[in-house]
N, C-alpha and C positions, 0 to 999 in steps of 0.2 A: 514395329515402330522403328523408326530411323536413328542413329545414335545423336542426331542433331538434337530432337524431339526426346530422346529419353533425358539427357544432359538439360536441357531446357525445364522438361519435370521435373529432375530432381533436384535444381537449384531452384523453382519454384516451392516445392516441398519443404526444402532447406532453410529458404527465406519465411517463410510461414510458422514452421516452429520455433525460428528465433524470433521473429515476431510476438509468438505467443510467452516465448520463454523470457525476453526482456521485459514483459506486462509482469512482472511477480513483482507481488507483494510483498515485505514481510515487517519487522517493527525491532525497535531496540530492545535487546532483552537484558542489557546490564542497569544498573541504578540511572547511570547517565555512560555517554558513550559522547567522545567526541569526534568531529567530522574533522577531515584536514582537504588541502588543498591539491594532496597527490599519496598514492599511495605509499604512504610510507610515515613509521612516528616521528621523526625529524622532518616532515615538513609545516608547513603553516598550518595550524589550528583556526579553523574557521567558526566552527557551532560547538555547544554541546547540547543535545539531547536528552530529553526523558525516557526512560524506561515505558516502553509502549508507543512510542511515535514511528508511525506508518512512513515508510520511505519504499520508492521503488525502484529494486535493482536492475541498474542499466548494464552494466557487465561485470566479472568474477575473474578479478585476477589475484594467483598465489598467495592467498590468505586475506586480499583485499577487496570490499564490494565498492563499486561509482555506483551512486544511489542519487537518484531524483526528490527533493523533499517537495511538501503541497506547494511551496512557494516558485517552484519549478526551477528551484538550486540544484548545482551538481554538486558532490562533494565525493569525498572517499572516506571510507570506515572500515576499523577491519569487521572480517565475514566474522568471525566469533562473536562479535559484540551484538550479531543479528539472532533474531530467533524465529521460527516458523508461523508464532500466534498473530494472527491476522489484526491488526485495527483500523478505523478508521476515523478521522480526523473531521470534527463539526467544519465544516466552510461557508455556511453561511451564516446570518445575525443568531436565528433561533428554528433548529431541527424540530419540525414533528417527528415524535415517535407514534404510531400507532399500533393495537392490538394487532391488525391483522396488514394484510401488503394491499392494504385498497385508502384511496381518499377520503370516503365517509366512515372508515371504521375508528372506533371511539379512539381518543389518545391517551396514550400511557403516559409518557411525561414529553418534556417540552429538552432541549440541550440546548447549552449557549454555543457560540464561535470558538472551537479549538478547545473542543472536549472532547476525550478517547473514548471510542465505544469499540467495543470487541466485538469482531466482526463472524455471524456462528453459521450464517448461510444467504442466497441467493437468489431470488426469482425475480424474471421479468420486470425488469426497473428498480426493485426495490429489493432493501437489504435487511435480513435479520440482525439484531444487534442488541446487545447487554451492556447495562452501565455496570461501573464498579460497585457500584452499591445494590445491586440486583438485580433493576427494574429491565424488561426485556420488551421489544416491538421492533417494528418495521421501519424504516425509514426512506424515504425516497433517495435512491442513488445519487442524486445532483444536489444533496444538500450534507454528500459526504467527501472528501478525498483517502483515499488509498484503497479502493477496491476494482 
């Protein structure tokens, strides 16, 4: 292979897993966490968050995440304030949940717009998910943000 060609794969390779690696997901894991306008606690205060609200980090710098919210806001937070447990945010009027990851299987309960559901696994369009209160099913990926 040519070093044209090798140099070409591996900034294709390169671009692919940062690709993959700016898709992460993760959620606020303090009571409330506030977002500012640039990395750093003296800049501008723009939000603050609940504990459990899905954002997607866009890059990691020096103790600070830029994170995308559903509203497709930038902002900055520090990395500590994040935590690994996945959720995902109702986005539309009113989520089916159902028993299984199919259209015709029975519903488990119903979610309104901008209700957290813990996000526990993944198949084929649709997503496993648990309310706070227990109740567990499927739900169609397009009627979630943060996964």
């Amino acid at each position: 292979m040519s070093t044209f060609l090798s140099h070409v794969l591996a900034l294709a390779l390169m671009t692919a897993s940062m690709a993959a690696w700016c898709a992460e997901f993760r959620s606020v894991g303090d009571v409330a966490a506030i977002l500012y306008d640039a990395p750093s606690s003296r800049a501008k205060k723009l939000f603050i968050v609940n504990r459990g609200y899905p954002v997607q980090v866009v890059v990691l710098v020096e103790g600070w995440a830029k994170v995308k919210d559903a509203s497709g806001e930038l902002a900055w937070i520090e990395s500590r304030r994040l935590n690994e447990k996945r959720m995902v945010l109702v986005n539309v009027p009113l989520a089916q949940v159902r028993q299984s990851a199919t259209e015709d299987a029975p519903l488990v309960f119903q979610a309104r717009q901008k209700v957290l559901l813990e996000l526990i696994g993944a198949a084929g369009g649709w997503l496993q998910v648990k309310h706070d209160d227990g109740q567990a099913g499927f739900v169609k990926s397009t009627q979630v943000w943060g996964a």
